[in-house]
C-alpha positions as CSV (number, residue, x, y, z in Angstrom):
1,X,-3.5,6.4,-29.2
2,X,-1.6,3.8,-28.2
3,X,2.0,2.7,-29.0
4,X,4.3,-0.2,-28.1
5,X,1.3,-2.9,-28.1
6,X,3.3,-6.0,-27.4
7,X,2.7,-8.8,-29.8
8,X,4.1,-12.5,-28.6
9,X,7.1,-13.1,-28.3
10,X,8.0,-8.9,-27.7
11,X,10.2,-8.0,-24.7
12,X,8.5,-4.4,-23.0
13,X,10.3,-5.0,-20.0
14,X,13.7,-5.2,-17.7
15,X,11.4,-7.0,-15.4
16,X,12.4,-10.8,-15.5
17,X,9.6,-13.7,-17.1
18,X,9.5,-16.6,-15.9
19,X,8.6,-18.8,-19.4
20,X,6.6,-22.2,-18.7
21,X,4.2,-24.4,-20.2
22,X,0.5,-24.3,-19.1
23,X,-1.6,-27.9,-19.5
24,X,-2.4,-27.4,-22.8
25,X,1.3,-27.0,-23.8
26,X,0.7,-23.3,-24.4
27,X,3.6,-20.6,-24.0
28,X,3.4,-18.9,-21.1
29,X,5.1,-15.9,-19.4
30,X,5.0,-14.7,-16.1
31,X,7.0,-12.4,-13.8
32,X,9.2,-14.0,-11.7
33,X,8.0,-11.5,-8.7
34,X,5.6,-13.1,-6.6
35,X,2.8,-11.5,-4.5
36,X,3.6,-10.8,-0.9
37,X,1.9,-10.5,2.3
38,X,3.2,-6.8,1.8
39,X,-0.3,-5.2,1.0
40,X,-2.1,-6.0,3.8
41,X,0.4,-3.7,5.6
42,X,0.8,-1.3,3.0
43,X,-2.6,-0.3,2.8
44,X,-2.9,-0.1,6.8
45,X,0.4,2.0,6.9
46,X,-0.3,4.0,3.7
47,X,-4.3,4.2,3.3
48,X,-6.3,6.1,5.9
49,X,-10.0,6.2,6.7
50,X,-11.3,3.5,4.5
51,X,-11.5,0.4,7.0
52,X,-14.3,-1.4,4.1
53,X,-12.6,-0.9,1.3
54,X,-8.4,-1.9,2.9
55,X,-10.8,-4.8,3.8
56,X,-12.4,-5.8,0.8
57,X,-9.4,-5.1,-1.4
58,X,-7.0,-7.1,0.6
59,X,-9.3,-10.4,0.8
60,X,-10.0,-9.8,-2.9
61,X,-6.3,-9.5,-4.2
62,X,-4.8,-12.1,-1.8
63,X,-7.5,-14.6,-2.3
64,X,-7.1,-14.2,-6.1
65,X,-3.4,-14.0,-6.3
66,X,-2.9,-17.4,-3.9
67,X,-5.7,-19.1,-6.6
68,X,-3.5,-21.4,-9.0
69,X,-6.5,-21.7,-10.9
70,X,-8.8,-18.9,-11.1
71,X,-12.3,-19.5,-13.9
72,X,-12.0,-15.6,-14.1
73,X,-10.1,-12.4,-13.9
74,X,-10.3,-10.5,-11.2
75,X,-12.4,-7.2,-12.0
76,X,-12.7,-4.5,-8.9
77,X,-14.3,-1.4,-9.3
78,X,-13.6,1.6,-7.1
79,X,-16.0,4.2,-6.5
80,X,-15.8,7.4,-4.4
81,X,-15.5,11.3,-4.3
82,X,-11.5,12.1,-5.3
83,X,-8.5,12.2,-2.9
84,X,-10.3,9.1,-1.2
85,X,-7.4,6.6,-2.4
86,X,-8.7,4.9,-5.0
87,X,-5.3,5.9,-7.0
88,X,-3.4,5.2,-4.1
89,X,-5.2,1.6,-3.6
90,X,-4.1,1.1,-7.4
91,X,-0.7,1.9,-6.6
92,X,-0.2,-0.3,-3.6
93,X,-1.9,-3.3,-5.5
94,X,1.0,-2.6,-8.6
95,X,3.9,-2.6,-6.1
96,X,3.3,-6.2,-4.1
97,X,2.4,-7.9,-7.4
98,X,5.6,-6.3,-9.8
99,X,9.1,-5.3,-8.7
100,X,8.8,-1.9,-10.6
101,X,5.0,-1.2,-9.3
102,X,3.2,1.6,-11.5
103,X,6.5,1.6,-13.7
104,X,5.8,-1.7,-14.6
105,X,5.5,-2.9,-18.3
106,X,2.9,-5.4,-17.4
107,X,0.8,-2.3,-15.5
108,X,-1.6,-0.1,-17.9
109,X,-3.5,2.5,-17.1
110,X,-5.9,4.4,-19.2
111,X,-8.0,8.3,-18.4
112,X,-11.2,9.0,-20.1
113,X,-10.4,12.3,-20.5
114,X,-6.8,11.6,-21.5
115,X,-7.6,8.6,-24.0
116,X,-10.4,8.2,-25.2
117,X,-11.7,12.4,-25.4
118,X,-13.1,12.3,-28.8
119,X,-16.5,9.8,-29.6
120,X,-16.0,10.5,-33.0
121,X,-12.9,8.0,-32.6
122,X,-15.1,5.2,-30.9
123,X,-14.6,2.3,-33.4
124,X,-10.6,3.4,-33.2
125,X,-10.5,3.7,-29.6
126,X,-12.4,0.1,-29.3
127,X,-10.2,-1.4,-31.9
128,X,-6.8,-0.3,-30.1
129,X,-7.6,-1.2,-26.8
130,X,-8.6,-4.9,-27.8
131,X,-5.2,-4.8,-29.5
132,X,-3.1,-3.5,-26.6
133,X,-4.8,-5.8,-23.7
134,X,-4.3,-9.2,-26.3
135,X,-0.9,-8.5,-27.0
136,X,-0.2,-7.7,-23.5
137,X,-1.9,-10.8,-21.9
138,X,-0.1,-12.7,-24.6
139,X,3.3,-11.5,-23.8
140,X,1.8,-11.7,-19.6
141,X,-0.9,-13.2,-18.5
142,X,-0.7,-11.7,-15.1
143,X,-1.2,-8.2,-16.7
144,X,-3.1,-5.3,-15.2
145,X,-5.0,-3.1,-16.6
146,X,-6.1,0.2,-14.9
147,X,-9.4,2.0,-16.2
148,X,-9.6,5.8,-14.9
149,X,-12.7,7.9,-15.1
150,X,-15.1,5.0,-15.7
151,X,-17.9,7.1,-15.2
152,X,-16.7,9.3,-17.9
153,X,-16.1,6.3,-19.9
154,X,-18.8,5.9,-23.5
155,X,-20.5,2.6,-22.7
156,X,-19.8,1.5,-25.9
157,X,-15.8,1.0,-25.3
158,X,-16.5,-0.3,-21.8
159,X,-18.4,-3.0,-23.8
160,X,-15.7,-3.7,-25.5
161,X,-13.6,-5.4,-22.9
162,X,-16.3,-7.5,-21.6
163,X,-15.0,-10.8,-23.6
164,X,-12.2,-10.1,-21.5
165,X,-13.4,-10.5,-18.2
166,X,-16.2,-13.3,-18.8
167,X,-15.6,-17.3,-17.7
168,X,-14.0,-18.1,-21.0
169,X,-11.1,-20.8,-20.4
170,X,-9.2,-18.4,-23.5
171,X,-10.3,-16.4,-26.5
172,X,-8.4,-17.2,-30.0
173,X,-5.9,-19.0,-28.0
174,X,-4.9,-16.6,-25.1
175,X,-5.7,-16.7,-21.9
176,X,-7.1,-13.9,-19.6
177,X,-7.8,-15.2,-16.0
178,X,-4.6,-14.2,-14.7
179,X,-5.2,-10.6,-15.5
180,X,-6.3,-7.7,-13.2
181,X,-8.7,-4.9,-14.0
182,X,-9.8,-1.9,-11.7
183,X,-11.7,0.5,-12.9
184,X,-11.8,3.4,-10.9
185,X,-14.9,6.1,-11.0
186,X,-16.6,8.9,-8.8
187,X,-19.7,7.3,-9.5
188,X,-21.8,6.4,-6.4
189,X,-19.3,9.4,-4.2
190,X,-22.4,11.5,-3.3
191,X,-24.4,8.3,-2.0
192,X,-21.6,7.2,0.0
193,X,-21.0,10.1,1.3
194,X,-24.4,10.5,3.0
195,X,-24.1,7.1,4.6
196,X,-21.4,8.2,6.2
197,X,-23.2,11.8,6.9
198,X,-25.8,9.5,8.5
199,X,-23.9,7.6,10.9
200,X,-21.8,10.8,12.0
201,X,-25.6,12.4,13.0
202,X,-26.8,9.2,14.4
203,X,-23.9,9.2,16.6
204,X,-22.4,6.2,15.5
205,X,-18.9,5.0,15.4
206,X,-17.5,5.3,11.9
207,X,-15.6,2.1,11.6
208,X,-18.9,0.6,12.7
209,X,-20.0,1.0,8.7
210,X,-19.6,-2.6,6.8
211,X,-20.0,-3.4,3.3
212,X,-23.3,-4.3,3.1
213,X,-24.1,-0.6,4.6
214,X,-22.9,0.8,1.4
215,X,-23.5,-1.8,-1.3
216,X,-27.3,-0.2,-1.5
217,X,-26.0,3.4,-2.2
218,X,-23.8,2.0,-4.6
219,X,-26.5,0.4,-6.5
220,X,-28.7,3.5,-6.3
221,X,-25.7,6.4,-7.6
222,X,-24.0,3.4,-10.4
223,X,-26.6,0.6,-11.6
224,X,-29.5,3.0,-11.5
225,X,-28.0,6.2,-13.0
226,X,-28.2,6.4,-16.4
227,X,-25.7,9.0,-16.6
228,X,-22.9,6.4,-15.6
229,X,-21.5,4.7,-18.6
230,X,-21.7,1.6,-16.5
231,X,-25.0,1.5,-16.4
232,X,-26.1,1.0,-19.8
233,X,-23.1,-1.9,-19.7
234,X,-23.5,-5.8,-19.8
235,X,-20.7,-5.8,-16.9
236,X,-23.2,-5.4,-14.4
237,X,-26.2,-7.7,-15.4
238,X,-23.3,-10.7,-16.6
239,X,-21.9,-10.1,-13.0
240,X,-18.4,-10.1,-14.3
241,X,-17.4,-7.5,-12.1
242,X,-15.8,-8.9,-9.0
243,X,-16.3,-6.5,-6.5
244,X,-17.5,-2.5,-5.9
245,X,-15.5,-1.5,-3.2
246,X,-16.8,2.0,-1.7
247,X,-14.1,4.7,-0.5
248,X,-15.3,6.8,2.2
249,X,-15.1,10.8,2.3
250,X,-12.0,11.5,4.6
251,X,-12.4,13.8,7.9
252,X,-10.0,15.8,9.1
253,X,-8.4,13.4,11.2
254,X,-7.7,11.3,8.1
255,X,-6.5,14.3,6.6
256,X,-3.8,14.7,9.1
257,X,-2.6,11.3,8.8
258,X,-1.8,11.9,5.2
259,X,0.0,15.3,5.8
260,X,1.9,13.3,8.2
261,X,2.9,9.9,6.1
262,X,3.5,12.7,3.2
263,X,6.0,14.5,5.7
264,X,7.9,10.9,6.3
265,X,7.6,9.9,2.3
266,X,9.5,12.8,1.7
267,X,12.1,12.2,4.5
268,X,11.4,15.1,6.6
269,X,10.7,15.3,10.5
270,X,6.4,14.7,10.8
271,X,5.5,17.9,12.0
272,X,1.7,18.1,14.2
273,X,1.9,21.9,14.4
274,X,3.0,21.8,10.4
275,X,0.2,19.6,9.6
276,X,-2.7,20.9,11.8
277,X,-2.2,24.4,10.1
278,X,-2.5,23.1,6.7
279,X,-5.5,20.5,7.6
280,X,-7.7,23.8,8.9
281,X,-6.7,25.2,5.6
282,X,-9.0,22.8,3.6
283,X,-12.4,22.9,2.2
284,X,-14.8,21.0,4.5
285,X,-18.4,20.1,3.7
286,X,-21.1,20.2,4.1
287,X,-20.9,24.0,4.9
288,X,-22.4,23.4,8.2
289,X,-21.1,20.9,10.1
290,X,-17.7,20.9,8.1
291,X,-16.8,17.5,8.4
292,X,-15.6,15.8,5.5
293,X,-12.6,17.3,3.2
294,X,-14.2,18.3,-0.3
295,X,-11.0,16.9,-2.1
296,X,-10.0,14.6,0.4
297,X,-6.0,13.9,0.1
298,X,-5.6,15.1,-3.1
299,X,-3.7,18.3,-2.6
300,X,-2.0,17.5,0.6
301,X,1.2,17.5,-1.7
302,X,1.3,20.3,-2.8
303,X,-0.1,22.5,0.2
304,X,3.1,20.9,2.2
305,X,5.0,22.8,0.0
306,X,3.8,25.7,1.0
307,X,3.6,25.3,4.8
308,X,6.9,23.6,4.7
């Protein structure tokens, strides 16, 4: 499943390490980037519609990243429907921590669907991926590791990683409190979305929603459901995940911002007229009121393509 796990000592990337001794006189190497003020104004410039989670993502990652000593990694898990940024948060995080972002060596990302498909491989899958994130932490202990389709994910291998992300000062000699996890999951999207369809028929401003509006539907759709694979985890009752950070269904406002910052990516002149044609174009739910986008940002891509 997996190839290239880096053992101590390997070399997986161009990327420069930075090679110190810790208090303990342990080995120890770090990229030589350093986390910037950056993402604070690349998720205000880049992510749209999702005030409460740019919020809680930027306190979380700056507050962890400016910690010389943190007792823990940091563990944040994303939840909402798909094209709401969650892969795009992901992204940004990558780029203001390592000088090659996603095409980092020291960034991981795993899909359910793409590698872990087959439960009859469960002991395998369990055995690899303790193997890949050690040697990884060992060769760089400011590693990240990206979990997609968490929901989809058997509890069993989510288990798995749990030593991982506990309080422990190192496991057989390696350290993992510099690390990073996010998992990311549509679990909890159909709650979240009917907070937000809530306020919109109350009249209320949307940006008026705060964390604490949310956290309750999270805890209904994810920690009660027991067709999540998180909930039949210990990551929830051990409290070792750091934050649940809720992403919003996008309107159609939102969706012209991304047409428009996709228009500018690609160099090309932001067109309104270009952009408003393809927004109306979209799917909106719910069938009556037609507010939100049913696949968010998602295909904004490729539908430029074609009105472009």
């Amino acid at each position: 499943m997996f190839t290239n796990v880096v053992d101590q000592g390997g070399s997986p990337s161009t990327e420069q390490l930075l090679a110190f001794t810790d208090s303990a006189g342990m080995l120890l190497k770090m990229p030589v980037i350093g986390y910037t003020s950056g993402l604070e104004v690349a998720l205000d410039q880049k992510l749209f519609g999702q005030h409460v989670a740019s919020r809680v993502i930027q306190k979380a990652v700056t507050g962890f990243m400016n910690n010389k000593n943190p007792k823990k990694p940091l563990v944040l898990s994303l939840h909402g429907w798909t094209g709401t940024g969650k892969n795009l948060v992901s992204q940004l995080i990558a780029e203001n921590i390592y000088k090659e972002g996603m095409a980092s060596s020291f960034v991981h990302q795993f899909v359910t669907s793409t590698h872990f498909l087959h439960s009859s491989q469960l002991e395998n899958y369990k055995s690899q991926l303790q193997q890949w994130i050690k040697g990884n932490v060992t060769n760089c202990p400011r590693s990240m590791f990206i979990f997609d389709e968490m929901d989809k994910m058997h509890p069993g291998l989510i288990d798995c990683i749990k030593p991982y992300l506990d309080y422990y000062e190192n496991l057989d000699g390696v350290s993992y409190r510099q690390a990073i996890f996010i998992f990311l999951s549509n679990a909890g999207g159909e709650k979240i979305t009917q907070v937000a369809l809530d306020f919109w028929k109350a009249g209320r401003d949307r940006e008026e929603m705060k964390l604490q509006h949310l956290e309750p539907a999270l805890s209904l759709s994810v920690f009660n459901n027991k067709q999540s694979g998180l909930w039949h985890t210990s990551l929830i009752d051990k409290n070792l995940v750091d934050f649940f950070v809720p992403f919003l269904p996008l309107e159609y406002r939102h969706v012209l911002l991304c047409g428009m910052a996709e228009m500018s990516a690609r160099g090309l002149e932001p067109n309104q007229d270009v952009v408003d044609q393809m927004a109306r174009d979209l799917v909106y739910f719910p069938k009556s009121e037609k507010i939100f986008s049913v696949n968010g940002c998602k295909t904004i891509g490729g539908k430029l393509d074609y009105y472009t």
